[in-house]
N, C-alpha and C positions, 0 to 999 in steps of 0.2 A: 504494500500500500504506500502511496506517496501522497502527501498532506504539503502545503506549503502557506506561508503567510507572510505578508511584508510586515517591516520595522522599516522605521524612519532614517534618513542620515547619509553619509557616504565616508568613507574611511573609516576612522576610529570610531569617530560616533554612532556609525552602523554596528561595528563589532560588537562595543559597547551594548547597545541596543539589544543582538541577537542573543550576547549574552545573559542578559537582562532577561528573555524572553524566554532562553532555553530553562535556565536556572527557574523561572519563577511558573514558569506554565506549561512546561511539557512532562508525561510521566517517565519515572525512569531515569536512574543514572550511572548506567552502566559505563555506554560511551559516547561518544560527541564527535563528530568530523565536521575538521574546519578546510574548508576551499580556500586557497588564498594565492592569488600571483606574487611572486618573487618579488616585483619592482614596490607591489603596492604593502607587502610584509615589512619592504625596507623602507618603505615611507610612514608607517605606523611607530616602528623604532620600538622604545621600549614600550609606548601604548600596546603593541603585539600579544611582547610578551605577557603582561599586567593581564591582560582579556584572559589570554589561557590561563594562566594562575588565577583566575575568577573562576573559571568553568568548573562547576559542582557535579565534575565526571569521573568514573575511575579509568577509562582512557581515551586520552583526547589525542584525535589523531589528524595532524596536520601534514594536507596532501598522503594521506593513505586510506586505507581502512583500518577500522580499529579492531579490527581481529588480527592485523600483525600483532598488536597489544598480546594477542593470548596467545599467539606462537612465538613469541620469543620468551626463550626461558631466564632472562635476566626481568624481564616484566614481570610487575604484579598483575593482577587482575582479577577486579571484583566492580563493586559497585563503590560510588562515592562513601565516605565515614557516616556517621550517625543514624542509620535507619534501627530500628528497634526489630523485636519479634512482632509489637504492637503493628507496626509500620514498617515491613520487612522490605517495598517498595524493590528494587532490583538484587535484594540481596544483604548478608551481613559478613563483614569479612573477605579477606582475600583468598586466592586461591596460586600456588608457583611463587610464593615468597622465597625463592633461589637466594637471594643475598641476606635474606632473615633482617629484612628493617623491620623497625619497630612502628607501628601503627602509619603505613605509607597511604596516602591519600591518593595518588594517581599515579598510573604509567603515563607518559607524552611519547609517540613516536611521530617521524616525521618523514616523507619521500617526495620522491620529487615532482613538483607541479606538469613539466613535459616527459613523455617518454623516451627513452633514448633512440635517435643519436640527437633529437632537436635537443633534447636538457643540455649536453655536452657541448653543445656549440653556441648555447646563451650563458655558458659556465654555470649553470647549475649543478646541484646535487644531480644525480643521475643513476639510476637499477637497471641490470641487464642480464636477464633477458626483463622485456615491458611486463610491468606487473599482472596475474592477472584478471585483477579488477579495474585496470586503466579500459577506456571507452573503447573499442575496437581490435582488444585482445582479441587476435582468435586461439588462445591456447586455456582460456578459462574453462572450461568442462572438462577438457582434457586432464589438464594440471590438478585439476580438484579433485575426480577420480584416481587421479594414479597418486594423489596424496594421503588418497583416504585408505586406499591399500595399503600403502607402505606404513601408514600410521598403527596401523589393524596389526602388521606383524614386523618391522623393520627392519631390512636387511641389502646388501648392496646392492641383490638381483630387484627388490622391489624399487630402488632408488634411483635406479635407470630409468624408466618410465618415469618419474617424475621428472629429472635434468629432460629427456627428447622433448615429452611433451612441455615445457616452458621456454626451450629454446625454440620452439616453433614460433614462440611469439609472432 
């Protein structure tokens, strides 16, 4: 299902805004994905940053999905801190606390706004093979089946099928 709605503004004040908007009236706060171009990330400065350190997510993921959040095993991942049993809301508690912090409030991951080779050549951050959740993968059912097998039993012969199919990008 897709929903959308405006907020007022342009630049920070929109962030602001969106932030304002996510925090305060949508259910759920698992995770959060923020869209953002390079030029206009670096025009926001530390406004940027300040917005994600608002966001009441437990992973915010800029230019990704936030399910890299639950595949990397340095992330945590749960839902934002203080929901109750009362108000268990997305969850209580993290789950992959690999580095064993002490009451961590969110993972942030971050990828890159083009897919390669255009990222590389406006010096961007840059993944290769194209993610694939970027718009016109065609390696996304592929790459998700042959991950879901190897996940099931993992082993080198299963991990092949994962590298062809994403290199198909």
């Amino acid at each position: 299902m897709l929903a959308w709605t405006e907020v007022p503004g342009q630049g920070a004040e929109f962030l602001r805004a969106a932030v304002a908007f996510a925090n305060d009236s949508l259910s759920g706060t698992l995770g959060a994905n923020v869209v953002v171009a390079p030029r206009d990330r670096r025009a926001m400065g530390v406004e940027f940053d300040g917005a994600i350190a608002a966001l009441r997510y437990g992973c915010v993921a800029i230019n990704a999905w936030t399910g890299v959040g639950f595949l990397l095993p340095g992330a945590t991942w749960g839902a934002f801190p203080g929901h109750t049993p009362a108000d268990v809301g997305s969850g209580v508690g993290v789950v992959h606390n690999g580095h064993l912090l002490a009451g961590p409030e969110r993972s942030v991951v971050t990828g890159p706004f083009r897919p390669f080779p255009r990222s590389v050549l406006r010096g961007e951050l840059s993944l290769f093979p194209k993610p694939p959740w970027f718009s016109g993968s065609r390696s996304g059912t592929a790459t998700g089946r042959a991950l879901t097998w190897y996940a099931a039993a993992p082993s080198w012969r299963r991990l092949v099928p994962v590298l062809l199919a994403a290199f198909r990008a």
